[in-house]
C-alpha positions in Angstrom: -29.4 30.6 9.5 -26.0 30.7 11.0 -23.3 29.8 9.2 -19.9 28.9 10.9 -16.4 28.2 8.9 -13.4 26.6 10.5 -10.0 26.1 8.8 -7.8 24.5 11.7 -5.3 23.7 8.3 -4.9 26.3 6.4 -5.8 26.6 2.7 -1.9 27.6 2.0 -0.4 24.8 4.1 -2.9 22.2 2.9 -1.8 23.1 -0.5 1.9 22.8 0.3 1.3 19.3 2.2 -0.3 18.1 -1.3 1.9 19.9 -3.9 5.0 18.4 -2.0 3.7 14.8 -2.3 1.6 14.6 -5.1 4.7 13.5 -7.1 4.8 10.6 -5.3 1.2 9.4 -6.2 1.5 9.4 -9.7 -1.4 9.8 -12.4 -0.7 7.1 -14.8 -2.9 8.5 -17.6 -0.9 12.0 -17.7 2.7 10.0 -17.7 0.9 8.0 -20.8 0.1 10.9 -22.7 2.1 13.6 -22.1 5.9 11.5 -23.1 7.5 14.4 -21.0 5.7 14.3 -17.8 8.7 11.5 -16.6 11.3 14.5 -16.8 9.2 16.9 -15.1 7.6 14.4 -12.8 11.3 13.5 -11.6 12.4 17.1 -11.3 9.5 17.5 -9.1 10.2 14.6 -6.8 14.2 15.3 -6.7 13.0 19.1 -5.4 9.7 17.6 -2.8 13.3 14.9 -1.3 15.1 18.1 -0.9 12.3 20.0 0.6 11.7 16.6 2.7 15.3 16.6 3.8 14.9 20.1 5.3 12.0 19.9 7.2 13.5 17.1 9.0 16.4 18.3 9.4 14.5 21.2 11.1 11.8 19.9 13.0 12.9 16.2 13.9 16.5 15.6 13.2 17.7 12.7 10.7 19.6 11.2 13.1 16.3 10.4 15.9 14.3 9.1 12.7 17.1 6.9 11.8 16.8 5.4 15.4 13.6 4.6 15.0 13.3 0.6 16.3 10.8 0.1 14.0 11.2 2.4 11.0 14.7 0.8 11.2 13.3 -3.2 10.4 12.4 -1.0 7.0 16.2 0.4 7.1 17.2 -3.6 7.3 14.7 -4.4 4.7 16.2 -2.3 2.0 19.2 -2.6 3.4 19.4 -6.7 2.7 17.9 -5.7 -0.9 20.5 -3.4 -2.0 23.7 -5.7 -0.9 21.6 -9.1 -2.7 20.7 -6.6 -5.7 25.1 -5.5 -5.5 26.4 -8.8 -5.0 24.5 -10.4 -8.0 25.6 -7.6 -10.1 21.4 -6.8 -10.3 19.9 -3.2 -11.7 21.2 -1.1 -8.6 19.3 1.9 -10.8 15.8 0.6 -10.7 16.9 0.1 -6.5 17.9 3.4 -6.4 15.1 4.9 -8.2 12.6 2.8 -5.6 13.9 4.1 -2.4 14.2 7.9 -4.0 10.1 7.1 -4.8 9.5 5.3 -1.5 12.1 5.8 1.6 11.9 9.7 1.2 8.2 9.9 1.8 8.6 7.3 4.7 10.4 9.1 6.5 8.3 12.4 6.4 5.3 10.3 6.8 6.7 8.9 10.3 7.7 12.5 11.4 3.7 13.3 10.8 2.9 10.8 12.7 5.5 11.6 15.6 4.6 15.3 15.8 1.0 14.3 15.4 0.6 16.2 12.8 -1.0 13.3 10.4 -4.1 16.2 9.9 -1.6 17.6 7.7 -2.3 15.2 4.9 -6.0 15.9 4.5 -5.7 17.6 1.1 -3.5 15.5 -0.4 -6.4 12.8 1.0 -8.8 14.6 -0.7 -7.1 15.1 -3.8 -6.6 10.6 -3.9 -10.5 10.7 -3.5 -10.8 13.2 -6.6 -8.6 11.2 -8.8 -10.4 7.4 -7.6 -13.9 9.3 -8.5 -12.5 10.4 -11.9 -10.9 6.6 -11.8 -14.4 4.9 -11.6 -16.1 7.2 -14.2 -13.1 6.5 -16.5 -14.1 2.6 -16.2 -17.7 3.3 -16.7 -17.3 5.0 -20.0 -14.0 2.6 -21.0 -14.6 -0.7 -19.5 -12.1 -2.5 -21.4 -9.4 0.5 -20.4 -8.8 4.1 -21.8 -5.4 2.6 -23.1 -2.8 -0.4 -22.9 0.9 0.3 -22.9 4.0 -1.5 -24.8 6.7 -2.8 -22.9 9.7 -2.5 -24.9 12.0 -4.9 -22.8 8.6 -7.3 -22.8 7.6 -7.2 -26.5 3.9 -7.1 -25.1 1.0 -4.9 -24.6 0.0 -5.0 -21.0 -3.9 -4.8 -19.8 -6.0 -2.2 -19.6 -4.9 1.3 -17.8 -7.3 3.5 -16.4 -6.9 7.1 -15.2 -4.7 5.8 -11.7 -3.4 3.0 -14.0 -3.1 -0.4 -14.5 -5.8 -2.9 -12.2 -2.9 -4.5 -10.0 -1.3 -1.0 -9.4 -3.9 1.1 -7.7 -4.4 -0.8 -4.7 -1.8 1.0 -2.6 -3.6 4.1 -3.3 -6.8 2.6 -2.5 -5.7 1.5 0.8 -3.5 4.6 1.8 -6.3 7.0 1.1 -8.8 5.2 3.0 -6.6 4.3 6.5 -5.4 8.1 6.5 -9.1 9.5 5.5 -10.5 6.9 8.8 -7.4 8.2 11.0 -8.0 11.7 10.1 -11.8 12.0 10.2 -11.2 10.4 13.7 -8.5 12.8 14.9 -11.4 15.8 13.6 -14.6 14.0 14.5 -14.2 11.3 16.8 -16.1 9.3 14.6 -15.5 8.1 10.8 -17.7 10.1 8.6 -20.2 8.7 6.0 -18.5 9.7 3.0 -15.3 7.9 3.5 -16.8 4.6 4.5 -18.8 5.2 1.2 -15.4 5.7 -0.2 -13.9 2.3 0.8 -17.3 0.7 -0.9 -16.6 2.3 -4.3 -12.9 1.4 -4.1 -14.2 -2.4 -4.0 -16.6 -1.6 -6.5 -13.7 -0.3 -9.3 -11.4 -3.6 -8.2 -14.7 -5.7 -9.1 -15.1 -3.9 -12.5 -11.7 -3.9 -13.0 -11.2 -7.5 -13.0 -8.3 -6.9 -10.2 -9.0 -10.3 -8.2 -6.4 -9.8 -5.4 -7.4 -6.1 -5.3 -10.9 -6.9 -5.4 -10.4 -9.4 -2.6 -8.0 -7.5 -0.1 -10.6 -4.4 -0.1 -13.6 -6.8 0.2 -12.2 -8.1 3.3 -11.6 -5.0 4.7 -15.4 -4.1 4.2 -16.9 -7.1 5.6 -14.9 -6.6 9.3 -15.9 -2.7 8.8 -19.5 -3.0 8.3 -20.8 -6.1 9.7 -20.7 -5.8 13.2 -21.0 -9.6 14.6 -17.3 -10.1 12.3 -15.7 -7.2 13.7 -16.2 -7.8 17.3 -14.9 -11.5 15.8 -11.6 -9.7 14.5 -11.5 -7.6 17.4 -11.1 -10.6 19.5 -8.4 -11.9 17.7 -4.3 -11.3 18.3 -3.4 -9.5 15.5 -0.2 -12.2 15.7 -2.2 -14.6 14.9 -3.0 -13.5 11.3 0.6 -13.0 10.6 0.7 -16.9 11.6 -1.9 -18.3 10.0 -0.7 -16.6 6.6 2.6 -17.7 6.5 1.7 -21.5 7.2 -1.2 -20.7 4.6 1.8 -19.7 2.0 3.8 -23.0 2.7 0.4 -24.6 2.3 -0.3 -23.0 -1.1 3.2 -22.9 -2.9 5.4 -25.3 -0.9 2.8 -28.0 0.1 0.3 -27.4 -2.4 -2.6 -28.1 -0.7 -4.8 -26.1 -3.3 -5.1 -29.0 -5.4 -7.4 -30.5 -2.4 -10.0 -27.8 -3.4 -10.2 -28.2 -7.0 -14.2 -28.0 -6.4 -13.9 -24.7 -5.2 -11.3 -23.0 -7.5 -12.6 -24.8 -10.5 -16.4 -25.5 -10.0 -17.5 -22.4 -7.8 -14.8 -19.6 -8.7 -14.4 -20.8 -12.4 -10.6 -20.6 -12.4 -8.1 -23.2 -13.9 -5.6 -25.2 -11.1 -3.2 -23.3 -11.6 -3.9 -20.2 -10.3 -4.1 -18.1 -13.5 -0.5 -20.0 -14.0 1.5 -19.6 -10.8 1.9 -22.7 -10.1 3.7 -23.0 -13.5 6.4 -20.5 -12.1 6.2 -21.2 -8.5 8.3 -24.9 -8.5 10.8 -22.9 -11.0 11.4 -19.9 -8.3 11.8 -22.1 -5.5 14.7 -24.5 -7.3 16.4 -21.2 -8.1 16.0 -19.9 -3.7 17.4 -23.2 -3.2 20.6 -22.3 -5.5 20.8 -19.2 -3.5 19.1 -19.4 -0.4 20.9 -16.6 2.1 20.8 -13.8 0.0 18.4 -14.6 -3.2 19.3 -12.7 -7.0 18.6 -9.3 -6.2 16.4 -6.4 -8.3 17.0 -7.9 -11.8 15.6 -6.6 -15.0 12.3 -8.3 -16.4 14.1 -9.8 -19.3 16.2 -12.1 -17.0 13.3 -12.4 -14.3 10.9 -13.8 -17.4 13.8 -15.7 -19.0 14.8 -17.1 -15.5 11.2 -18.2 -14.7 10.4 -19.1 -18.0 7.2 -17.5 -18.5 6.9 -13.9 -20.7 4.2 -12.5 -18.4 5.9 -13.9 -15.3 7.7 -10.4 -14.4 7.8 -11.5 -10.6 6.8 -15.0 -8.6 3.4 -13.6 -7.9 3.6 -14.4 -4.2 5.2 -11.9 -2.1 6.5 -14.2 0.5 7.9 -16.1 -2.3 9.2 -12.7 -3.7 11.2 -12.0 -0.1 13.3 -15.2 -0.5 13.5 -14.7 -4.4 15.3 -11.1 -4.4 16.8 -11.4 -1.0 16.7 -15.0 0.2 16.5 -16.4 3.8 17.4 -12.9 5.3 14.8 -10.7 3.4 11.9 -13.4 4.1 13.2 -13.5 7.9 13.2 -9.6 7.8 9.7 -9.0 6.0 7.8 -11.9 8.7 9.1 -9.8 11.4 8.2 -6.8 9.8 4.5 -7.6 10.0 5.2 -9.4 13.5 5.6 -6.1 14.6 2.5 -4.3 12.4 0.7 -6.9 14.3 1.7 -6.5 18.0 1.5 -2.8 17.2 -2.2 -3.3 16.3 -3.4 -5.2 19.1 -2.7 -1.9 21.3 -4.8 0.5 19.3 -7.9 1.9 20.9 -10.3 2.8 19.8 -11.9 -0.1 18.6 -13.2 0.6 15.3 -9.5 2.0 14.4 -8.3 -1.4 15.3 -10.9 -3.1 13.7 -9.4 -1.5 10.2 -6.2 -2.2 11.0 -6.4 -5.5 11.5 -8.9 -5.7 8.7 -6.1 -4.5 6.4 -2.9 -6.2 7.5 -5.2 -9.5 7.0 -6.5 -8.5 3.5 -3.2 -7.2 2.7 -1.5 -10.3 3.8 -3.8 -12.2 1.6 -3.6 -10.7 -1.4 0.7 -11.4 -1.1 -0.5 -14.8 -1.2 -0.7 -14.3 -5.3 0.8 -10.8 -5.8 3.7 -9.2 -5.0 3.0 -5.2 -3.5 6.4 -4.7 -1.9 9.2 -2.5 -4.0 7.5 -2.6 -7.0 7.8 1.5 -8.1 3.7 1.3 -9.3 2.4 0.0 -5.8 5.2 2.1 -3.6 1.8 3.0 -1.8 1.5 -0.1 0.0 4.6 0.4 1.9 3.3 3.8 3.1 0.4 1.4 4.4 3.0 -0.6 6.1 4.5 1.9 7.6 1.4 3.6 9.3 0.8 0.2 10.9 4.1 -0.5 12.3 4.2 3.2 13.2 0.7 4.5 14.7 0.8 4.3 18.3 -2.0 5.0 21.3 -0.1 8.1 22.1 -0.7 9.6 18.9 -4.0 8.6 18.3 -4.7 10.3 22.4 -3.5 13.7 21.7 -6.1 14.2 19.2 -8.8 12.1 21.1 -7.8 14.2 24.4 -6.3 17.2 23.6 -7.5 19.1 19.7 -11.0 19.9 19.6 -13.6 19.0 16.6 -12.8 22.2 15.1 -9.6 20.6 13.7 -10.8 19.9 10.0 -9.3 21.5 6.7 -12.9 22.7 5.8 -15.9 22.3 8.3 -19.2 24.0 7.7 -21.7 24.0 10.2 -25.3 25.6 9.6 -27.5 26.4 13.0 -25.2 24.2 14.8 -25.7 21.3 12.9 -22.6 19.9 10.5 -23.5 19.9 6.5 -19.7 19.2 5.2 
């Protein structure tokens, strides 16, 4: 028996790539416990920015990110959001704190992707995989949650938290590890390995037994195109564009036209829930009243006592409906922004070969997409993960993905064991 090593990444980089992110993928259950994990978690992430700051300084140059056409629709995103969030006198802090958790990252994770260098991420990958394992055993042995935290501004206990958190806050983990994990075990293999299609099933599986219904939803989606052939070569077929269409005149459907309460059989009868959404439609007439008071530039980042006073609901600590959200914080501009945001995710993914990359891609931005329908992903601190997502599909292009297809060989993995020629990890 012949046994043959190869460590393309090295042990020592790999562990550098993770410890200088890892603070940026928080572990709820730690911060929960351990009341002074926030002070060293922050000092951590203040020294990763800095160390962020310097290797792009040094290998790619602030000022050729900044440029960037499309990193900079993210730049105008923000951007709108800080000046709405200024001129309504809104919580600048909890603005500032999001882009220190968010933008920093973003901008090291499109130098990765310009240098292709993505490979560089596999350990911190495989550290996401540890911790949504541990997440699912944690829910096997505490299905009604390990603990439920007290909001003080709130007055209320929240739902159940698991190891990664609370239900509606782990699904930009979920979907971060599993594109970069496909992207990277194509970039090594030329193929997408077992294990991490495995992974994307037990992802839906903890939504499910989570009771996360948008969650649960967005990552089913993503499996069906994945797996069953017949729907992927369907998806395949289909301009990404398209999706971006059909979901915006499905949200003026939904909460402008409401054309839900033609399907009162379904949402009643077949998926047992009540007409109005689990409430939505309570708040939804209230936020758009209060967009037509302020249409150009919304009300900015507020704190949740004036978001649930304002909407008149205690649990209603956003408009559940991302689109909705857009005009709500940052009015016409920020809605106009965010459609061409995924306008462009969308063109971007129609020119990615090879197919079953695109197939996942477009998978995603159409689950993702969905699941804004009723939630809101974008800024939120707890699901900063989802715009990493965003970001890898505006920002993947051919030429990236066709230096590792053409030029590194399969020897490129962090760890890969072969026994008698024949691979065993």
């Amino acid at each position: 028996m012949v046994v043959e090593i190869y460590n393309r990444v090295s042990i020592k980089s790999g562990i550098g790539w993770l410890l200088l992110l890892m603070p940026f993928f928080p572990v709820s259950i730690i911060e929960y416990y351990w009341e002074e994990s926030d002070l060293l978690f922050d000092i951590w992430k203040i020294f990763s920015i800095f160390i962020i700051l310097v290797l792009i300084f040094i290998n790619e140059g602030i000022g050729e990110l900044l440029l960037n056409a499309k990193l900079g629709l993210v730049f105008t995103w923000w951007f709108i959001l800080f000046v709405s969030t200024l001129a309504n006198g809104g919580n600048v802090l909890t603005f500032i704190k999001n882009v220190l958790a968010g933008i920093f990252p973003i901008l090291l994770l499109v130098m990765l992707l310009q240098r292709n260098e993505l490979v560089c991420l596999s350990y911190l990958t495989s550290w996401l995989w540890l911790l949504i394992i541990l997440n699912f055993a944690s829910i096997l042995i505490y299905p009604e949650g390990i603990y439920r935290s007290y909001s003080d501004d709130l007055g209320w206990y929240s739902d159940a938290h698991w190891i990664l958190g609370h239900k509606n806050i782990i699904i930009g983990i979920f979907l971060f590890t599993i594109i970069v994990s496909f992207l990277n075990s194509y970039f090594m293999y030329g193929r997408v390995l077992l294990r991490y299609k495995v992974g994307m099933i037990l992802c839906t599986i903890e939504a499910f037994l989570m009771d996360s219904q948008t969650s649960a939803f967005i990552l089913a989606i993503i499996c069906v195109f994945t797996f069953f052939i017949p729907l992927g070569k369907i998806i395949e077929k289909i301009d990404s564009r398209w999706i971006v269409i059909g979901e915006i005149v499905l949200f003026v459907g939904i909460v402008i036209s409401k054309v839900y309460m033609y399907f009162s059989f379904i949402i009643q009868d077949i998926m047992g829930r009540s007409m109005t959404l689990s409430g939505r439609t309570t708040i939804w007439p209230v936020a758009l009243k209060m967009i037509s008071e302020k249409p150009w530039i919304g009300y900015g980042i507020r704190d949740y006592k004036w978001i649930t006073s304002s909407l008149g609901r205690s649990w209603a600590v956003h408009t559940h409906c991302q689109y909705l959200e857009w005009a709500f914080t940052g009015g016409i501009f920020l809605f106009v922004t965010g459609v061409i945001l995924f306008w462009q995710c969308a063109k971007n993914i129609n020119d990615i070969q090879p197919r079953e990359i695109q197939i996942l891609m477009k998978a995603v931005l159409l689950g993702l997409m969905t699941g804004m329908q009723t939630e809101v992903f974008m800024f939120k601190t707890l699901t900063i993960q989802v715009w990493y997502v965003i970001v890898l599909m505006v920002s993947l292009n051919q030429s990236q993905i066709d230096y590792y297809l053409n030029y590194v060989d399969d020897t490129i993995s962090p760890i890969r064991i072969l026994v008698n020629g024949k691979e065993v990890l």
